[in-house]
N, C-alpha and C positions, 0 to 999 in steps of 0.2 A: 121676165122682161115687162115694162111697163113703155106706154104711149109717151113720148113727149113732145110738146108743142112749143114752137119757138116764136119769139113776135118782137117787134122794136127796132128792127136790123130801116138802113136807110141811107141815105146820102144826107151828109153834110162836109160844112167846110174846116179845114186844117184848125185847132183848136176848140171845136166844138166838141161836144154832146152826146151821145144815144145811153137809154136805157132799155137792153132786154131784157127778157123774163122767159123761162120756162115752166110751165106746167106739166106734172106727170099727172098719169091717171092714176097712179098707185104708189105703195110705199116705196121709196128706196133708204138703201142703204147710205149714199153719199151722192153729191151732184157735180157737176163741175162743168167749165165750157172750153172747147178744144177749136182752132181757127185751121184754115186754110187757105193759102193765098191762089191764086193763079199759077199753076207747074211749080208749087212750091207743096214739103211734105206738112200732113198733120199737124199743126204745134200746139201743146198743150199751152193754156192760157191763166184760168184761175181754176181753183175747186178745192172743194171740203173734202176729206182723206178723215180726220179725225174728228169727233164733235166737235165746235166751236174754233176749231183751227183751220184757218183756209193759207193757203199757198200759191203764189204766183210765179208766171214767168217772168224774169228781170226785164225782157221788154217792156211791162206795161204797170209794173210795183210805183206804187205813188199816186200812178194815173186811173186805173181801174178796180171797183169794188167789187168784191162780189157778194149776196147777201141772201138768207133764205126767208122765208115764211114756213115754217112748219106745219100751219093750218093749213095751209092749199096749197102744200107738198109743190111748190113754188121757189125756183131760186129765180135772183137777178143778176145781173152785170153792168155795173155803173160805168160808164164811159166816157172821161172828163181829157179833155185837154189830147184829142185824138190826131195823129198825125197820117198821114198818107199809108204810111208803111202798116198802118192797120187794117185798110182794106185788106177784105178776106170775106168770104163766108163763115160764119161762127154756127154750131153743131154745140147745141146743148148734149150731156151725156150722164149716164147715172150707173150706178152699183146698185142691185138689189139682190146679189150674194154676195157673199164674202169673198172677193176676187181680188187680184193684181189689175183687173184692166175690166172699164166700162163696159156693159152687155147691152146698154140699151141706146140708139143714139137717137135725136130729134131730123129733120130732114133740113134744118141750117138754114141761115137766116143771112141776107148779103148786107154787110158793112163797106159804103164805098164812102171815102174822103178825100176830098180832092184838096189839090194845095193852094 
């Protein structure tokens, strides 16, 4: 398992803005970011699965980037054009074995957007 550290999360208004980033302390395998709303489950959001290929959930395909830095074992989450229903806490997460599901998770960052 490796540290991760999340940052960028914040309040804004219905069509704006945020860009997170997380930081690992070490290598991983793959990265990706996972949200949760209020009494709502888990949802996976973006993430890299295979080098150079990332995957989104259809909620947010169009509107949300995601991006890495390989130098500082860094990904991002570009956040354009954000609507209410994206409030959630967002939970960076990484693979650093060869697994079906993330081992390592960040302590999440609060996305609020108000309408």
């Amino acid at each position: 398992q490796v540290q991760l550290v999340e940052s960028g999360g914040g309040l804004v208004q219905a069509g704006g803005s945020l860009r997170l980033s997380c930081a690992a302390s070490g290598r991983t395998l793959s990265m990706g970011w996972i949200r949760q709303a209020p009494e709502q489950e888990r949802e996976f959001v973006a993430g890299f699965r295979d080098p150079g290929f990332a995957n989104y959930a259809d909620s947010v395909k169009g509107r949300f980037t995601i991006s890495r830095d390989n130098t500082k074992n860094t990904v991002y989450l570009q956040m354009n054009n954000l609507k209410p229903e994206d409030t959630a806490v967002y939970y960076c997460a990484a693979r650093t074995i060869v697994a079906p599901s993330y081992d390592s998770w960040g302590q999440g960052t609060q996305v609020t957007v108000s309408s």
